[in-house]
N, C-alpha and C positions, 0 to 999 in steps of 0.2 A: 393704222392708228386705232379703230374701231377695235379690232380682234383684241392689240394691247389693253385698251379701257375695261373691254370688258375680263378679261384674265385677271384683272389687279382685283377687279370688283368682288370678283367669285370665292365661293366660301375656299378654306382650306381643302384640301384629297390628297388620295393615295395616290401615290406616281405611279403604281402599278394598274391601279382599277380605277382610276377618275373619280372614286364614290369620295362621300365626307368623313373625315377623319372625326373618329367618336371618341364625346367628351368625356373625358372620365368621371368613373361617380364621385359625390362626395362619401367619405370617409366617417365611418361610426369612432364612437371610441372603441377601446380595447377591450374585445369581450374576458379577457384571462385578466386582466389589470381590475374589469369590476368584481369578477369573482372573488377574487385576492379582498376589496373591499369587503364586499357584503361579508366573507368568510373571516374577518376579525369579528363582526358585530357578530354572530353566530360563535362564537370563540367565547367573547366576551358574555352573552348570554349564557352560556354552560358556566362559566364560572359564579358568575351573579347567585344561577338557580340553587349553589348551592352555596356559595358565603353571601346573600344577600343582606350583610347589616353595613353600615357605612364602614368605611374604608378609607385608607390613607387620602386616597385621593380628595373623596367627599370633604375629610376633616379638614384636607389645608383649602378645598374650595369654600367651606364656612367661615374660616377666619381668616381668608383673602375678601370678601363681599359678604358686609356684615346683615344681618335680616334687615329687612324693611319691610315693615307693615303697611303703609300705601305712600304708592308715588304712582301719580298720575305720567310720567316718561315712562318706569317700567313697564307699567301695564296696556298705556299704547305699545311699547314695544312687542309685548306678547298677546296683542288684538293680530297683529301682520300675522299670524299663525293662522288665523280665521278661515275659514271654507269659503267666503263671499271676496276677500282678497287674494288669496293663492289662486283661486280660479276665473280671476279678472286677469290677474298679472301671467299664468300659464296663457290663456285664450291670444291676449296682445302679442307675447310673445310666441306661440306657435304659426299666428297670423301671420308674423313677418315673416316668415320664411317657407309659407306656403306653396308657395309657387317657385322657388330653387330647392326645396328638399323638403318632401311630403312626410319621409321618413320622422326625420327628426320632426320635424311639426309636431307628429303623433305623439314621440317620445315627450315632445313638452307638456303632454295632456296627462299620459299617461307616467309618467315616471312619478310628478308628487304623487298622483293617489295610488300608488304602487307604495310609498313612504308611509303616505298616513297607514294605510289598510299592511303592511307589515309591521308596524308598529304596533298599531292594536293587538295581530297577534302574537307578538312577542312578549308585548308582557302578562298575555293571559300564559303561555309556557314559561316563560322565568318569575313568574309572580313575586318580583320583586316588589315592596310596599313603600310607600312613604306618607306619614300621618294617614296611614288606612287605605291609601288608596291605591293602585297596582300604576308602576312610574318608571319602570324602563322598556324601552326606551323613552327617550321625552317624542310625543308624537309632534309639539309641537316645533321643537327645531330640528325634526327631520323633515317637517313639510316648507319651515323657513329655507331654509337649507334646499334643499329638493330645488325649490322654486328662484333661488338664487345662481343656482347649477343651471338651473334653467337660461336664465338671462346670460350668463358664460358662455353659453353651447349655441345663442342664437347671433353672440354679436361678433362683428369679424373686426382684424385689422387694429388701429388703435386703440380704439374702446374696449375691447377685450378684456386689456390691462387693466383699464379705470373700471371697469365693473369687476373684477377679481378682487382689485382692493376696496371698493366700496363694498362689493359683497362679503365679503369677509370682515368687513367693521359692521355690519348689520349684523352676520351669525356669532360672532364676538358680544354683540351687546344683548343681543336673545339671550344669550347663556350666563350672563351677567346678571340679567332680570328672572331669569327661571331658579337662579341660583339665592338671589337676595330677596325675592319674594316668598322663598323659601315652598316655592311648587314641587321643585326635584332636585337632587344630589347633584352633584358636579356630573358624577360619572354618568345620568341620567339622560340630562345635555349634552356628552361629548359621543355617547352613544347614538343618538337621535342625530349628529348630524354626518356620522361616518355612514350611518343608513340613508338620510337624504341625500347627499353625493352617490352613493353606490347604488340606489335605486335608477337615477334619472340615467346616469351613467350606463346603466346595466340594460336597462331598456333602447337607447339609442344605438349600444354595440348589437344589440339583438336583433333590433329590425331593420339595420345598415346589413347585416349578415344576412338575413335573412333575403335582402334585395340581390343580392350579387348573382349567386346561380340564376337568377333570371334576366338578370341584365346580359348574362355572358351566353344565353339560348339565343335574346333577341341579336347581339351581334355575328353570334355563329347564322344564322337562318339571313342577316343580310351579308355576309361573306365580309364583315371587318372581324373576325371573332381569330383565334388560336387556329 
C-alpha cells in the first residue's frame, strides 16, 4: 500500500530511464510570419519615399473623420501613446509572466521601444511630411499598438479574446484621433500599427528562437534530449 501511495504521488518519467519527463517550452511567434509583417511597412516606406503627397487612402480617411480642433477624448486617447504609460502597462505586463517565460517577459519590454525607436527612423528615411513635420510612420500608434500586442501575448485562455477585441477598439480609436485631430494621414496610422504588431511580434519569435538550441544542449547532457 506504501509503495502504491507513493508511485501515484511521484512526478511523471520515462519508462525507460525513471528520469522526469521535460516540459516543453513555451512557443515564440512566427519568426517568418513577423518578417512578412515588418516587410510590408518596409514596402509601404519605399513607396511613400517616393509619392509622399496624400493619397487615395489619406483622402477618404479625411472625409470619413472630419477635423477637430479640440476634444478633450481625443487627446486623452493620444496621451496612452505617452512614454510614462506604455512603460507602466509593458513593466505590469512583463511582470506577470516572469516567472513562466522570461523570454517573452523581455519581448514585453522590448518590442514597444523597438516600435517607438523604428519609427523615428523611418520617417527620417521616407521623410514623408505633414504640416512640416516628418509623420510616417505614426510613432505613436505603433507604440499604442506595440503595447496592446503586448497585453495579447501575456494573457492565456479566455481573456485573450476580450483583450484582442478591447485592443483593437483602443487601436481603432487612436487612429480615429490621430486622423481627426488632423496629427497624421490615414495611411500614417495604419502604418504605425502594422509596425507596432510586427515589432513586439518580431522580438518574441526572436528570443523564443534564440532559447531552443539551448534548451535542447541542456536536455541532451541530462540524457532526455534526441
Amino acid at each position: 500500500m506504501t509503495t502504491a501511495l507513493h508511485a501515484s504521488a511521484a512526478p511523471s518519467t520515462s519508462a525507460d530511464h525513471g528520469t522526469p519527463t521535460p516540459v516543453r517550452p513555451v512557443k515564440g511567434a512566427s519568426l517568418l510570419a513577423t518578417c512578412l509583417v515588418l516587410g510590408t511597412v518596409i514596402a509601404g516606406g519605399v513607396v511613400l519615399r517616393f509619392e509622399p503627397g496624400q493619397n487615395a487612402v489619406d483622402s477618404w480617411g479625411f472625409s470619413v473623420f472630419p477635423a477637430v480642433a479640440h476634444s478633450a477624448i481625443l487627446r486623452a486617447l493620444t496621451d496612452l501613446g505617452l512614454a510614462p504609460v506604455t512603460a507602466a502597462v509593458s513593466l505590469l505586463a512583463g511582470g506577470s509572466i516572469w516567472s513562466s517565460d522570461r523570454r517573452r517577459a523581455l519581448a514585453c519590454l522590448a518590442g514597444p521601444g523597438l516600435a517607438v525607436g523604428l519609427a523615428e527612423v523611418a520617417k527620417i528615411l521616407v521623410g514623408r511630411r505633414f504640416e512640416h513635420a516628418l509623420c510616417w510612420p505614426s510613432g505613436t500608434a505603433a507604440v499604442v499598438t506595440a503595447v496592446v500586442t503586448v497585453l495579447v501575448l501575456v494573457t492565456r485562455g479566455k481573456g485573450r479574446a476580450a483583450i484582442v477585441v478591447i485592443g483593437s477598439a483602443v487601436v481603432a480609436l487612436e487612429t480615429i484621433a490621430l486622423v481627426a485631430l488632423r496629427w497624421h494621414y490615414l495611411s500614417d496610422a495604419l502604418g504605425g500599427v502594422v509596425l507596432g504588431v510586427g515589432s513586439v511580434l518580431f522580438v518574441d519569435a526572436l528570443f523564443h528562437r534564440v532559447r531552443r538550441p539551448a534548451h535542447r544542449r541542456r536536455l541532451a547532457r541530462s540524457g532526455l534530449g534526441p
